[in-house]
N, C-alpha and C positions, 0 to 999 in steps of 0.2 A: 529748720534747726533739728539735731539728730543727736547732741551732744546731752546726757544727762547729768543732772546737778546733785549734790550732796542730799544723804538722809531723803526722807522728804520732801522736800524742797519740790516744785516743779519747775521746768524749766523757765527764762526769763526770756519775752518775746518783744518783738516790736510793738503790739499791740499793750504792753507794758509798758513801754518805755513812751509811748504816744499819751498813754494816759497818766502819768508822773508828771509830762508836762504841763497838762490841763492842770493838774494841783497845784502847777508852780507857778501858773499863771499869776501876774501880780505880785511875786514871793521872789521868783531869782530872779537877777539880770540877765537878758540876752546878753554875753559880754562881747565885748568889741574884737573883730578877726582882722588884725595889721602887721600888712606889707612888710618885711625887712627888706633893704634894699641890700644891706651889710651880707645878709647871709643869705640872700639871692645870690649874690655876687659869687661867696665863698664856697657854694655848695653847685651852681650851675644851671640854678630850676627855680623858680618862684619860691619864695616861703612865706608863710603868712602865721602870724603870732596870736594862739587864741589868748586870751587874757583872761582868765580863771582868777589869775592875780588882783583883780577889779572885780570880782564876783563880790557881795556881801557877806561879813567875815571873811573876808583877802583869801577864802578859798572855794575849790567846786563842792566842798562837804556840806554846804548848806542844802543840798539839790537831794544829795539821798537822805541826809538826817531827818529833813521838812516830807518827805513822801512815805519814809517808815513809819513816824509819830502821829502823820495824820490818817493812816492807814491801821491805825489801834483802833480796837472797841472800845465804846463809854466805857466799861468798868475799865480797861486796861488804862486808859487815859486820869482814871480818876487816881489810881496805882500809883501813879508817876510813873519817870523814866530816868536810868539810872546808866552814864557811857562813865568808858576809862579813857583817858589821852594824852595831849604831852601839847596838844594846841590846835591846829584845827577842825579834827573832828567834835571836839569838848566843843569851840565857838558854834560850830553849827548843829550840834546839840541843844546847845543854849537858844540860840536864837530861835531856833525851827519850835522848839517846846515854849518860849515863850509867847511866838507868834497863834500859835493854836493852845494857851492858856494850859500848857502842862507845866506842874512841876518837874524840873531836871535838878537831877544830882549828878553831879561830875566830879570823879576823882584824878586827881594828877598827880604825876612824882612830884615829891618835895624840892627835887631841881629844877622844876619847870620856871623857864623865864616868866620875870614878874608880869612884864606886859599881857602876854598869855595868861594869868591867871586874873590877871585884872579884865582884861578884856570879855574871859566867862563871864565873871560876875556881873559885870554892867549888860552884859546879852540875858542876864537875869537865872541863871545858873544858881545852885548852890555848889561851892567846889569844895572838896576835901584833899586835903594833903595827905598820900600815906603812900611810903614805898619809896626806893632809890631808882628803880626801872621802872618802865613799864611793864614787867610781866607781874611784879606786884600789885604794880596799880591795878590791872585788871583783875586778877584774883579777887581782889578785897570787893571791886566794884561787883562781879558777881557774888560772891560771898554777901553782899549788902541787896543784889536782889533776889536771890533767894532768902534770904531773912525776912525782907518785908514786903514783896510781891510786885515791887517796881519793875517793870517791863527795861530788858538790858538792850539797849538799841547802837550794836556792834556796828564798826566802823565802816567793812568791807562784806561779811560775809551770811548775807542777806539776799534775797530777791528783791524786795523792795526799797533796798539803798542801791543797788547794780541798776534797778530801772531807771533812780532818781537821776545816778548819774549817767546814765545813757542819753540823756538830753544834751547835752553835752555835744552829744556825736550828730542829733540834728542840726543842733544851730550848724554844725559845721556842715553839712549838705549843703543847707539852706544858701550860706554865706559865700560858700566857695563849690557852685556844683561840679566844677572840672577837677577839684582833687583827687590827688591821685597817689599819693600816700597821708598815712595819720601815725607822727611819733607821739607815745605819751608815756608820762613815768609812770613804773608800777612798785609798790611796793607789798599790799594784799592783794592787789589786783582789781578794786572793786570799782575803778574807774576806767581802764584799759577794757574792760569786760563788758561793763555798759553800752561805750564806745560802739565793739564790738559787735554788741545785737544787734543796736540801730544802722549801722553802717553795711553790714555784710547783707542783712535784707534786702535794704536797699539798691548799694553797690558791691557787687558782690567780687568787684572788680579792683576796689580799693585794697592796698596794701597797710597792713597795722602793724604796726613796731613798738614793741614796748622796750622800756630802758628801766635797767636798773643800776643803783650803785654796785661797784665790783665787792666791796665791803661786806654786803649784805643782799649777795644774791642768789634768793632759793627757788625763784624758777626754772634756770637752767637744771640744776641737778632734779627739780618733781617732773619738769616736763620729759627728761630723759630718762625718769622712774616710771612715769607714767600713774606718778598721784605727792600730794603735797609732803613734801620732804623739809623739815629745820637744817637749820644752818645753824651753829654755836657762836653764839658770843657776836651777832650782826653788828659792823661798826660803821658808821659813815656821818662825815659832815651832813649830809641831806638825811636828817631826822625824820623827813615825812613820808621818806620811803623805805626807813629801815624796820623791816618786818623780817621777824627770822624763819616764817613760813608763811604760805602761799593760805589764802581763804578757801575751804574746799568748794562751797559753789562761785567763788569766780575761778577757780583752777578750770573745773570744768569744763567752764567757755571759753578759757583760753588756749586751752587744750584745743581747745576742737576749730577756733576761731581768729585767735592772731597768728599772722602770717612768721612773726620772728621776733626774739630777746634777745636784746642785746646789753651788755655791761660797760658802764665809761668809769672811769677811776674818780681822783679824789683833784687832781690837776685839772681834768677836763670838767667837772663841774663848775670849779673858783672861775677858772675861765669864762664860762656861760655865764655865770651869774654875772661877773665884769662887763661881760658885751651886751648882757640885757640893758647894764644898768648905764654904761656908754655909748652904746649907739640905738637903742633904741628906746630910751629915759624911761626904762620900765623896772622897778622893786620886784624880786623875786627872789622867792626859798630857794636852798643849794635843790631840793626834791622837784622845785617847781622849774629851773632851771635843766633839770637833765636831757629834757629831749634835743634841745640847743646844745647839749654838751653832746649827747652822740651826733646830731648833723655834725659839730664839728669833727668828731672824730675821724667819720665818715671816710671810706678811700684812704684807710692807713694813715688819719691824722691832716688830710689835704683838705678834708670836708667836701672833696668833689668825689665824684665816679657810681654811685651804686644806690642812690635814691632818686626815683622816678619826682619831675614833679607836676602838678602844684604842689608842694607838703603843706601841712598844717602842724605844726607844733604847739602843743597843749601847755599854758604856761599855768599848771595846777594849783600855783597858789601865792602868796608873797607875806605871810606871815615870820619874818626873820627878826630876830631876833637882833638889837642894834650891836650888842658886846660880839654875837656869830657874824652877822654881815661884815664889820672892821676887819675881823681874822680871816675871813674867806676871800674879801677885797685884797687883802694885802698878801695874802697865799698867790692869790690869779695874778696881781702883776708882780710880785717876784720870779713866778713862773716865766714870767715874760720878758724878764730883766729892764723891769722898770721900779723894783724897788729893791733897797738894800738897806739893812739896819744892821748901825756897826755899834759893838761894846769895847770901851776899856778902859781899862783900873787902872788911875791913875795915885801916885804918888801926892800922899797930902804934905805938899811944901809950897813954901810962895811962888809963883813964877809956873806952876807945872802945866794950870790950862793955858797961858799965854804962848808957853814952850809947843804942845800940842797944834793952837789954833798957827801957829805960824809955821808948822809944817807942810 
């Protein structure tokens, strides 16, 4: 590896990401890597579905939160530990701090879905409400540790959250050793980067494609800067990867280490998520959905032509939110013309819905 990382920081290794797993040992799930026969079919090549969405806390952020937190010193640990989020980096916060006996405090926007805020708590969380965004949230959350010396254990841009989730990228050797591409969403980038270290070591042969939403994607414009660049005002149904700049040490690596970014819209996500949830009875985030929404894209929207395979598709997480999943469901098969909702104001007199239903 040749590529250098943010500030001090040193670079993050295989020999990193080998020993993140030893920590995880008994802590994450190996999660299950299954076949679609659906989007084998549609894309040309084998695909096979990791399921992150079945990780504990429904996401892969338990892997780097649990390798940062246990990776403090006694006094930092006795400090506590203090993240900002919006849902699953806060759960695996939560959990990771509760499993190695830290206190976490977690702040979340005041919008945050309840389940997600109920879900910290019971992971054993303290969570504070404060701020309409996240760029709030986070402010205050470092503003609170710098106040009281609670260690701020960021979501993406770390070495030791990049290694946690670079195990990630093992199981997938392990599970599928002839693969031959790896799609996964990015939105700091701290799991597409992990990915990265483990994989390119290894196979250096393997092909990595990171996806982002079109809405809120600032890797294309840093990687053609050639360093992390904001985007204004990042929008997308897939909340998990809306980040309106890139983490400077997973930029880094991705810089130096994914083969291509690509961008799918807001149509091609609802859709993914649909087909997850129809042909292969798997729940998943619009964020956790996007690699399955660029395969689909794939070849001008054919899903065939231009990905090598085995692929492995990273399905990062399935924390969705039930009022989000309805409106994304029913976005994806409108898109498909299998749903249509009709309005009209009728006339308040006797006889007017009778008149209606018998037209």
């Amino acid at each position: 590896m040749n590529y250098r990382t943010a500030g001090s920081f040193p670079p993050v290794t295989l020999d990193d990401v080998r020993g993140a797993r030893k920590m995880l040992s008994g802590v994450a799930r190996v999660t299950a890597l299954e076949t679609s026969r659906h989007l084998s079919e549609l894309v040309g090549a084998p695909v096979l579905l990791k399921c992150e969405n079945l990780q504990r806390t429904g996401s892969f952020k338990l892997r780097g939160a649990y390798v940062r937190i246990a990776g403090l010193l006694p006094e930092e640990r006795a400090a506590g530990v203090v993240a900002a989020s919006a849902g699953n980096h806060a759960q695996g916060v939560a959990l990771a701090s509760s499993l190695l006996g830290v206190h976490a405090t977690v702040f979340m926007p005041k919008g945050a879905p309840l389940p997600k805020i109920s879900a910290t708590e019971e992971y054993g969380a303290e969570v504070r409400l404060y701020g309409q965004v996240v760029d709030e949230t986070l402010a205050a959350a470092q503003e609170y540790a710098a106040g009281t010396g609670a260690v701020f254990i960021h979501p993406f841009d770390h070495p030791d959250v990049i290694a946690g989730q670079g195990t990630v990228g093992l199981e997938i050797l392990e599970q599928c050793p002839e693969v031959r591409t790896i799609v996964v969403g990015m939105g700091g980038g701290g799991l597409a980067a992990g990915i990265a270290v483990a994989v390119k070591e290894l196979r250096p042969d393997v092909r990595i494609i990171g996806v982002q939403a079109a809405g809120s994607a600032a890797y294309p414009p840093s990687l053609a800067a050639g360093r992390p660049v904001a985007v204004e005002n990042p929008a997308t149904m897939a909340d998990g990867i809306r980040v309106g700049r890139p983490g400077d040490v997973p930029f880094a690596i991705v810089d130096e280490l994914v083969d291509e970014v690509r961008t799918v819209g807001e149509d091609a996500l609802s859709a993914a998520l649909l087909l997850c949830l129809e042909r292969a009875k798997l729940v998943v985030e619009p964020a956790g959905a996007s690699p399955v929404a660029a395969l689909l894209s794939a070849g001008g929207g054919t899903g065939a032509g231009d990905i090598e395979g085995p692929v492995v598709a990273v399905l990062s997480g399935g924390n969705v939110d039930p009022v989000l999943l309805q409106r994304v469901l029913r976005h994806g098969m409108a898109a498909q013309g299998r749903y249509l909702a009709v309005r009209l104001r009728l006339t308040d007199r006797p006889g007017a819905l009778a008149t209606l239903l018998g037209v």
